[in-house]
C-alpha positions in Angstrom: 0.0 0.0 0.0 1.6 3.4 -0.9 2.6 5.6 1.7 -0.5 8.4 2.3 0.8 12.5 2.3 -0.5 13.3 5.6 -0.3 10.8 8.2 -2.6 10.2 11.8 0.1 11.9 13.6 -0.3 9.9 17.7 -3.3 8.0 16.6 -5.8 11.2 17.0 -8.3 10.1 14.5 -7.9 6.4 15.3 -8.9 7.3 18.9 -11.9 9.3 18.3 -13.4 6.5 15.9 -12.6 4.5 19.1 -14.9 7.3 21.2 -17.7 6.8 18.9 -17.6 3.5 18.6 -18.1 3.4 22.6 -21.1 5.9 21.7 -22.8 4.2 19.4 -24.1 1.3 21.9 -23.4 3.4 24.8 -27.0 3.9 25.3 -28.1 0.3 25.4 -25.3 -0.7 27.8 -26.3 2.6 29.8 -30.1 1.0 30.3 -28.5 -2.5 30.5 -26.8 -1.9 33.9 -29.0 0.0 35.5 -31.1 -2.7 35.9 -31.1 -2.0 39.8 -31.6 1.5 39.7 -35.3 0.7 38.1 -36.3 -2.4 40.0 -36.2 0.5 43.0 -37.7 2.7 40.7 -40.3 1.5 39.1 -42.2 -0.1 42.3 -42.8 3.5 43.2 -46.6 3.3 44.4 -48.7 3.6 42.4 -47.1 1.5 39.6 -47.3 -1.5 36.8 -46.9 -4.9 38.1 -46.2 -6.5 34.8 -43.7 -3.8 33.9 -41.9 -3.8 37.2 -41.8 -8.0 36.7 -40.8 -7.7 33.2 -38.7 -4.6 32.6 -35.3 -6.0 31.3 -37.3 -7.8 28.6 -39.4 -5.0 27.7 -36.7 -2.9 27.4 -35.2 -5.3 25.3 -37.7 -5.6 23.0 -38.6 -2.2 22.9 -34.7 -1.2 22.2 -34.5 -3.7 19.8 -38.2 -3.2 18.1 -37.0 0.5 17.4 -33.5 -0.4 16.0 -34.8 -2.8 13.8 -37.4 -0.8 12.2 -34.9 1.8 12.0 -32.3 -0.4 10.5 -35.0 -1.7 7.9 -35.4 2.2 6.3 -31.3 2.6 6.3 -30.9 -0.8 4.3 -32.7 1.0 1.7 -32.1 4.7 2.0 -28.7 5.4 3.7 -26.8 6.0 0.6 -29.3 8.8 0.2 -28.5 10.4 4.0 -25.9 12.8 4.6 -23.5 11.9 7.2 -24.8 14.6 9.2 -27.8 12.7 9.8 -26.3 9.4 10.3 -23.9 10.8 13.0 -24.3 14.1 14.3 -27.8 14.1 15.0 -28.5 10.8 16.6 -25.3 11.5 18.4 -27.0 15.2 19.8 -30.6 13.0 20.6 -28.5 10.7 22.8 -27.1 13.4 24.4 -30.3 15.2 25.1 -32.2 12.1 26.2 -29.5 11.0 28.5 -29.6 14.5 30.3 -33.1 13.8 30.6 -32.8 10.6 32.2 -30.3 11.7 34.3 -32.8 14.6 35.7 -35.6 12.5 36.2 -33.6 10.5 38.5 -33.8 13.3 40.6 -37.5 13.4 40.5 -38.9 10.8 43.4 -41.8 11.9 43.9 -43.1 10.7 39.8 -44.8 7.2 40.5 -43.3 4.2 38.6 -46.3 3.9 36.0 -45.4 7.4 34.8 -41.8 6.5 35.2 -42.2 4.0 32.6 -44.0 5.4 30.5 -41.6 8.0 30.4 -38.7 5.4 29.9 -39.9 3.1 27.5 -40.4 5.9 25.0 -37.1 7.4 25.3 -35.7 4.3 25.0 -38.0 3.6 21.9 -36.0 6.8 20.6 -32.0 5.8 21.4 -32.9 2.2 19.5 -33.5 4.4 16.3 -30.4 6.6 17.2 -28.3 3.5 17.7 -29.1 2.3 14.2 -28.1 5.3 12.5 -25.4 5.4 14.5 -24.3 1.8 13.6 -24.5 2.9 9.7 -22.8 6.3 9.8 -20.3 5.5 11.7 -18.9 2.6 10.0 -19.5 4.9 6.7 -17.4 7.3 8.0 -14.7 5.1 9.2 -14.4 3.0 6.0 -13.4 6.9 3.9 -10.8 6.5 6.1 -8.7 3.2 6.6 -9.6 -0.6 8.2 -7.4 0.3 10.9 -10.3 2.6 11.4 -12.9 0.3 11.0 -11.5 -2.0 13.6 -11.7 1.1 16.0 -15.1 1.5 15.5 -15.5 -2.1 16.5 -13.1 -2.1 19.2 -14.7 1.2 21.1 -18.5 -1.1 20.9 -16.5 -4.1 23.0 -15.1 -1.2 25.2 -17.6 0.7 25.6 -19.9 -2.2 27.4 -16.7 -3.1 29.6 -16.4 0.6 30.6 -20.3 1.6 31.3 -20.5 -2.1 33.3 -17.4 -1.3 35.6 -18.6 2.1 35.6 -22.2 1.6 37.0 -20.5 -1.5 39.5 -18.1 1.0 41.1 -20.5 4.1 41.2 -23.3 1.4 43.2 -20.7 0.2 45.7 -19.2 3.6 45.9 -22.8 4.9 46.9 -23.5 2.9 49.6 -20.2 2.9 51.1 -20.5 7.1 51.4 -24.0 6.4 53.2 -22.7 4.1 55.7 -19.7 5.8 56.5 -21.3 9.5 56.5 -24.3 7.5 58.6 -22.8 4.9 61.5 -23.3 2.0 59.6 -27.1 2.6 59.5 -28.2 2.9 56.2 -26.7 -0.3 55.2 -29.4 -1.8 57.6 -32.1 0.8 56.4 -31.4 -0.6 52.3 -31.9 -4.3 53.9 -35.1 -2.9 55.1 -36.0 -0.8 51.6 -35.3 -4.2 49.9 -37.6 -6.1 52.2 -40.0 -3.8 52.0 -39.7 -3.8 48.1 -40.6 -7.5 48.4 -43.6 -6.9 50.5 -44.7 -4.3 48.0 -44.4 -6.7 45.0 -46.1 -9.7 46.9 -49.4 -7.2 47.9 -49.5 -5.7 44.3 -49.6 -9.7 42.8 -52.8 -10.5 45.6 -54.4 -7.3 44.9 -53.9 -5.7 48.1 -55.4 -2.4 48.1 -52.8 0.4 49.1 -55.2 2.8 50.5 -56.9 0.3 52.9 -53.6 -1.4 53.7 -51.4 -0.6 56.4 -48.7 -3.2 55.3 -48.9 -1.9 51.8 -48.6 1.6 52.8 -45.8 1.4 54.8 -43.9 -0.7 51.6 -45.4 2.1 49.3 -43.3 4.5 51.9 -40.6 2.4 51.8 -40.0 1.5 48.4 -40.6 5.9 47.6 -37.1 6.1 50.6 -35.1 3.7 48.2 -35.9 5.6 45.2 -34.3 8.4 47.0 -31.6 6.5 48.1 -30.6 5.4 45.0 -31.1 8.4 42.6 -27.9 10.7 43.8 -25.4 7.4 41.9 -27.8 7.1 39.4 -27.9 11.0 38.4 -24.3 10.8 38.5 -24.0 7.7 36.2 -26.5 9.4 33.6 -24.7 12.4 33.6 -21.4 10.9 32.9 -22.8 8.9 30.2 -24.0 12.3 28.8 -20.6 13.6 29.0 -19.1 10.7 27.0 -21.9 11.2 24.1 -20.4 15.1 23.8 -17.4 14.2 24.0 -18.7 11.9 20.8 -19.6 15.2 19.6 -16.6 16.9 19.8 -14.5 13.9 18.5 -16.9 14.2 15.2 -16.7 18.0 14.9 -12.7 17.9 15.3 -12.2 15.9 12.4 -12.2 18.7 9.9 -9.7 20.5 11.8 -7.4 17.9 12.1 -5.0 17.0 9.4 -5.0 13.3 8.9 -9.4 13.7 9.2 -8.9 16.8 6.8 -6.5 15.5 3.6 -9.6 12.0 4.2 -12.3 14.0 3.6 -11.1 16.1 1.0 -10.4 13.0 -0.6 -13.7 11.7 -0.1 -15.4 14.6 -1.0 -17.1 15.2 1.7 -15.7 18.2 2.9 -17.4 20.7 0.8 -15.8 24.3 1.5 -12.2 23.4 3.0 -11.9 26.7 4.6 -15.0 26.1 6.4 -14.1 22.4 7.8 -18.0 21.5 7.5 -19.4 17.8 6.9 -21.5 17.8 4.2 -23.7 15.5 2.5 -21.4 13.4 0.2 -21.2 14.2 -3.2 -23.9 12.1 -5.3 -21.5 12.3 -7.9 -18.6 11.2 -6.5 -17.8 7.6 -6.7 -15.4 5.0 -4.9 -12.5 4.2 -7.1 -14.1 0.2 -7.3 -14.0 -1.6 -10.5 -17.2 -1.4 -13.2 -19.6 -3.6 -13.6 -20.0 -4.4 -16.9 -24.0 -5.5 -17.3 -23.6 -6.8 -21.2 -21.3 -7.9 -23.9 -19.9 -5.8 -26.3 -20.2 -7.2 -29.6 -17.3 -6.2 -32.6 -20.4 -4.3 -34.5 -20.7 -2.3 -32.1 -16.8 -1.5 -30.9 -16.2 -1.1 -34.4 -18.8 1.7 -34.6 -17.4 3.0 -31.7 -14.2 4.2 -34.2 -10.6 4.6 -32.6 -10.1 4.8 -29.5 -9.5 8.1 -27.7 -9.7 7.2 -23.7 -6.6 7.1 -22.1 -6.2 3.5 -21.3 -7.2 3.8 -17.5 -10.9 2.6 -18.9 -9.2 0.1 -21.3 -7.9 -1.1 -18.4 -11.1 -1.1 -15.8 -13.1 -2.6 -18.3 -10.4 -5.4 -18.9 -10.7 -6.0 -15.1 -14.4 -6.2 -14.9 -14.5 -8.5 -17.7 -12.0 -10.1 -15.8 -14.0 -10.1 -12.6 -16.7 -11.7 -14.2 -15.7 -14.4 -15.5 -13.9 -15.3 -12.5 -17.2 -15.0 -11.1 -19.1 -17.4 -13.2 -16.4 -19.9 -13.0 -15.7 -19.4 -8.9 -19.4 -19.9 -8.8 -19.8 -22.8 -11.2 -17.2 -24.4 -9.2 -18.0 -23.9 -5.6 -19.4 -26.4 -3.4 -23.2 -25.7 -2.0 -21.9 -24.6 1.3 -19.0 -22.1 0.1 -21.8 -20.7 -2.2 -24.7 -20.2 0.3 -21.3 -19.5 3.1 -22.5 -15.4 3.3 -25.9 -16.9 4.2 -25.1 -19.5 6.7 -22.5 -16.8 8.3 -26.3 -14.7 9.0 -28.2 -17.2 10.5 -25.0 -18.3 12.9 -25.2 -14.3 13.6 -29.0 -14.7 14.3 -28.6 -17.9 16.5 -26.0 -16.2 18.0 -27.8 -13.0 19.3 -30.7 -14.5 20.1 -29.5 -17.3 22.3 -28.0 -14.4 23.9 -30.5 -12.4 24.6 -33.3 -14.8 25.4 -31.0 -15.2 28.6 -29.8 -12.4 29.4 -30.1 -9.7 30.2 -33.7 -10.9 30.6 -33.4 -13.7 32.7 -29.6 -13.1 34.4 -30.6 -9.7 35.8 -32.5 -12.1 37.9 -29.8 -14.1 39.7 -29.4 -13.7 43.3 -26.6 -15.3 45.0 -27.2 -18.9 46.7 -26.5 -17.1 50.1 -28.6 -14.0 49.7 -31.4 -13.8 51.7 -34.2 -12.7 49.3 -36.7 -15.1 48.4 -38.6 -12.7 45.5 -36.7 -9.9 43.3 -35.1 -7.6 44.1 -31.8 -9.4 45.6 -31.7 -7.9 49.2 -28.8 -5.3 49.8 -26.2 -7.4 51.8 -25.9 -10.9 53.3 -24.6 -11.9 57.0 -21.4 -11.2 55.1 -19.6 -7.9 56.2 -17.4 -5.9 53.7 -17.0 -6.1 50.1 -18.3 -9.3 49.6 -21.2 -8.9 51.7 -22.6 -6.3 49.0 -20.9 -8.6 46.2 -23.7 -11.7 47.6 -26.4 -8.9 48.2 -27.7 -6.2 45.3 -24.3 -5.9 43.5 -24.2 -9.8 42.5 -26.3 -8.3 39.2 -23.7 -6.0 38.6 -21.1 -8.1 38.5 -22.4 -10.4 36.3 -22.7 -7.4 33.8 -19.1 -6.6 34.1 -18.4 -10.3 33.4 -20.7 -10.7 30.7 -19.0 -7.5 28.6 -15.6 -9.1 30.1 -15.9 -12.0 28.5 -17.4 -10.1 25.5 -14.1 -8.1 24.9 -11.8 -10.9 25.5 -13.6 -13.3 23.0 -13.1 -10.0 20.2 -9.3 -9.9 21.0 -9.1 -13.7 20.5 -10.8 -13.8 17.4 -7.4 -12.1 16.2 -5.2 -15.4 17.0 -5.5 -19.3 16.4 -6.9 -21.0 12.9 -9.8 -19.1 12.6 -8.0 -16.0 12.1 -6.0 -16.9 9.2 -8.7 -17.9 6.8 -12.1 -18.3 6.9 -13.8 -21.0 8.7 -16.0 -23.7 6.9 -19.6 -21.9 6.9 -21.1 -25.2 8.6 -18.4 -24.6 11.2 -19.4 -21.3 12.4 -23.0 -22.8 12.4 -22.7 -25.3 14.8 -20.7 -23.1 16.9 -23.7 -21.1 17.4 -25.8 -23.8 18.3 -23.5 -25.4 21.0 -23.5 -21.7 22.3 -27.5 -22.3 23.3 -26.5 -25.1 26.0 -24.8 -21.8 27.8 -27.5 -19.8 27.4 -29.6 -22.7 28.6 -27.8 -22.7 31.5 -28.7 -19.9 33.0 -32.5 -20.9 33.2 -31.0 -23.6 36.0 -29.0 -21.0 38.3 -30.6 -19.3 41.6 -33.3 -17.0 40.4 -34.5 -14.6 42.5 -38.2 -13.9 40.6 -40.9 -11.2 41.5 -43.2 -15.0 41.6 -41.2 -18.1 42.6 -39.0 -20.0 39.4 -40.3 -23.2 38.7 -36.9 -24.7 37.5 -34.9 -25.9 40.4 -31.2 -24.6 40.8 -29.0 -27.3 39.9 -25.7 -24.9 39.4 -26.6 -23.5 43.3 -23.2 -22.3 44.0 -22.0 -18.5 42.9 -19.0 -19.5 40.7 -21.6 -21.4 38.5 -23.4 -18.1 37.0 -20.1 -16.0 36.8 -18.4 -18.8 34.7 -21.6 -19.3 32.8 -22.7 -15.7 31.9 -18.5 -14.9 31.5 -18.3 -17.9 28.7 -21.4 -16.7 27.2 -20.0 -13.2 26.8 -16.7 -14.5 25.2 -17.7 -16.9 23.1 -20.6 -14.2 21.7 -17.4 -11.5 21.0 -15.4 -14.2 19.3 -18.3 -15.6 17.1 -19.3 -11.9 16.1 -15.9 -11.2 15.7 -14.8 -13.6 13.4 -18.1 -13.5 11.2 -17.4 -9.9 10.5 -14.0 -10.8 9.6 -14.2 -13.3 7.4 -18.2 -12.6 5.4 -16.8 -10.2 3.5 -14.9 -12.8 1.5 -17.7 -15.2 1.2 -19.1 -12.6 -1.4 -18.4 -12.1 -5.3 -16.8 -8.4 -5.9 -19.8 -7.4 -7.8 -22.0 -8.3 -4.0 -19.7 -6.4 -1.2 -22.5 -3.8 -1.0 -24.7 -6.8 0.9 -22.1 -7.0 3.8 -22.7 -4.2 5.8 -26.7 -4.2 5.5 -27.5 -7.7 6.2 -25.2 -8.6 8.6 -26.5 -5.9 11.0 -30.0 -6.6 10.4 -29.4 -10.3 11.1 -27.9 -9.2 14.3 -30.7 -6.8 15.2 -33.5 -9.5 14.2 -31.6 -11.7 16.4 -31.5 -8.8 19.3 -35.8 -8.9 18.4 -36.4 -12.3 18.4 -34.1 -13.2 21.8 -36.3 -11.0 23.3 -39.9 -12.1 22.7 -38.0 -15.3 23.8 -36.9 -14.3 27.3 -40.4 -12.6 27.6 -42.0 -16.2 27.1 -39.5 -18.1 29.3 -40.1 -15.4 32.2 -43.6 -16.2 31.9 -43.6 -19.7 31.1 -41.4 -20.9 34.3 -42.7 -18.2 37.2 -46.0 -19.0 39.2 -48.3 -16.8 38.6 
């Protein structure tokens, strides 16, 4: 590869395409760890009993609902959308809607039906930003280099490690303030909010009624002090997901202004004034230096009539290599076995399997686990066990937390493998990949058999009833989902003819989306299926 003029002098450009790759599923992994924040919050009297029961899943399928439809409209009209749209603006609707969140943490005294209606909306709203976001960004990056592109990728796998550690830390941070700015009473006083919660949830299911109940009062009062317990960390945690979304923002608007992004975008053509360093549409009559297609045969009539030639032998030569490229085509085709020519296809569905064996489990169903020693018997997990310290917290309301940081863990780690043994040198056999996503659904089955801690009591008995069982599970589920999405995305590309590299980024997205949609209707249905109602 020649040597470019202007080189990304310290990596400046490669790091912000990292940035925004952390931003573009920074909202779902936001929403994914906070899953403790709203089981307080929602069971604000008066509220929803099937939301509070099923929130994970509905926001799952909600998210996923939105990005999908939104996903659908860019397979067919992104070429026609200025990156301005793709980028800027879903990046400015995150940041708004975040800040929002954020300040209706604040706000108590709002009953959890409201709450959610508020929520499920908003989150209705970041699904369609995220899907632009997907698109633009990897447009932008590919003007510039693949180093670039595997940025983009590698800020998504750090992005969930970093908002997972992030909302961990901030929770244990939290309480530890309270009890040392308190005497040690407020961890006692979150045992009681989390009993209460319980209580709450168990008079809600028997149709208690809160105004002639003293019991259910004093739980409505209850669970109303733990939504004020909770919302300083998770204002804070909002906010600084806010933060990271402007910084997104910045990163995009520097880009112009720095040299490496400028002498790219010239190129590209989408810089239209250079003096004023503003992204533009692209130009609809610019075009990527690829080869031609040639649709028909020339015939000698009709290059005769065409006279001498006058073209400078550039299109002598892109037509030779079209012709070229198609009858390689026809005769790579003619020759290939059934599964290297349906292997783009089969690479889909183990995409599909792959995210929805995911998320029919989690983080549905695992946002449920409790450790063996906590002393909950519905959801939420109660605050702390016998255990002091640390690890008391760890077996009490931050065991769900954890699980998220080992989920994304293991999600990160699986990516940075995909780079070494067998599979990384060529790509696998199609068939391969395919019943590597299935075996994946015995992990993802798994998790149905660990201690869940239910709002209704989990039919399945707990055969993997110690703690290490869940972490090693949900940690190998994680990997092995970052090293099979990994490696697809790697190697599809060269399952397809020349003449079909337009298909790659489209379809593999919406197979991972559809599988994102589908995983969720199935961990609503297993939720239901295996409590007691």
């Amino acid at each position: 590869m020649a040597k470019e003029e202007v080189q990304d002098r310290y990596a400046i450009v490669y790091f912000i395409f990292v940035l925004l790759g952390t931003g573009t599923l920074l909202p779902w992994n936001v929403f994914l760890t906070e899953k403790e924040f709203y089981d307080v919050r929602l069971h604000v009297a008066p509220f929803n009993v099937y939301i509070t029961e099923n929130f994970m899943s509905l926001f799952c399928l909600v998210f996923n609902t939105a990005n999908l439809v939104a996903l659908g409209f860019l397979v067919k009209f992104q070429k026609h959308l200025s990156l301005r749209v793709l980028v800027l603006q879903p990046l400015v609707v995150t940041f708004i809607m975040l800040l929002s969140t954020a300040a209706l943490a604040l706000r108590t005294e709002i009953p959890g039906d409201l709450m959610a209606k508020l929520t499920l909306p908003s989150l209705a709203l970041m699904g369609m930003c995220m899907a632009f976001l997907q698109g633009g960004t990897m447009q932008l990056a590919s003007i510039f280099s693949i180093a670039h592109i595997r940025g983009v990728v590698s800020g998504i796998a750090v992005g969930g490690l970093v908002t997972s550690s992030l909302s961990f830390l901030s929770q244990l941070r939290a309480t530890q303030q309270g009890a040392d700015g308190s005497g040690g009473a407020s961890g006692s006083a979150a045992d009681a909010n989390a009993n209460s919660i319980g209580i709450s949830i168990i008079s809600a299911v028997a149709d208690v009624d809160p105004h002639t109940s003293p019991a259910s009062a004093a739980s409505a009062a209850a669970a109303a002090a733990a939504a004020s317990a909770v919302a300083p960390a998770a204002f804070v945690y909002f906010s600084a997901s806010a933060a990271v979304i402007g910084a997104c923002i910045a990163g995009y608007w520097s880009l112009p202004w720095l040299p490496y992004g400028r002498y790219k975008l010239l190129l590209a053509g989408i810089l239209d004034d250079p003096k004023q360093r503003k992204m533009l549409t692209v130009d609809e009559d610019y075009e990527e230096p690829l080869f031609t297609v040639v649709e028909g045969d020339i015939d000698g009539a009709a290059a005769a009539a065409a006279g001498p030639s006058t073209s400078s032998g550039a299109t002598r030569t892109e037509t030779t290599r079209a012709a070229i490229i198609c009858v390689e085509s026809d005769y790579s085709i003619y020759t290939r076995t059934w599964q290297q020519r349906h292997a783009f296809s089969i690479y889909c569905l183990a995409l599909f399997l792959c995210l929805c064996a995911t998320m029919s489990t989690h983080p549905g169903l695992s946002a449920f686990i409790c450790s063996v020693d906590n002393p909950a018997r519905v959801s939420p997990c109660a605050a702390r066990n016998d255990t002091p310290g640390v690890l008391g917290r760890i077996r009490g309301d931050l065991f769900v937390p954890l699980l998220f940081v080992l989920f994304s863990l293991g999600d990160f780690l699986g990516r940075f493998l995909s780079g070494y043994g067998p599979w990384s040198r060529g790509a696998p056999k199609p068939l391969s990949i395919l019943a590597y996503s299935l075996l994946r659904c015995s992990l993802a089955a798994a998790v149905l058999f660990c201690h869940l801690v239910t709002p209704t009591r989990w039919r399945l008995h707990a055969y993997l009833d110690r703690d290490h069982w869940p972490w090693g599970v949900v940690l190998a589920l994680g990997a092995t989902q970052g090293h099979l999405i990994s490696t697809i995305c790697m190697h599809a590309p060269s399952t397809l003819m020349p003449t079909e590299q337009s298909r790659y980024g489209p379809v593999t997205s919406f197979a991972i989306s559809a599988g994102c949609f589908v995983g969720s209707f199935v961990s609503m249905g297993l939720s239901s299926a295996f409590q007691e109602h």
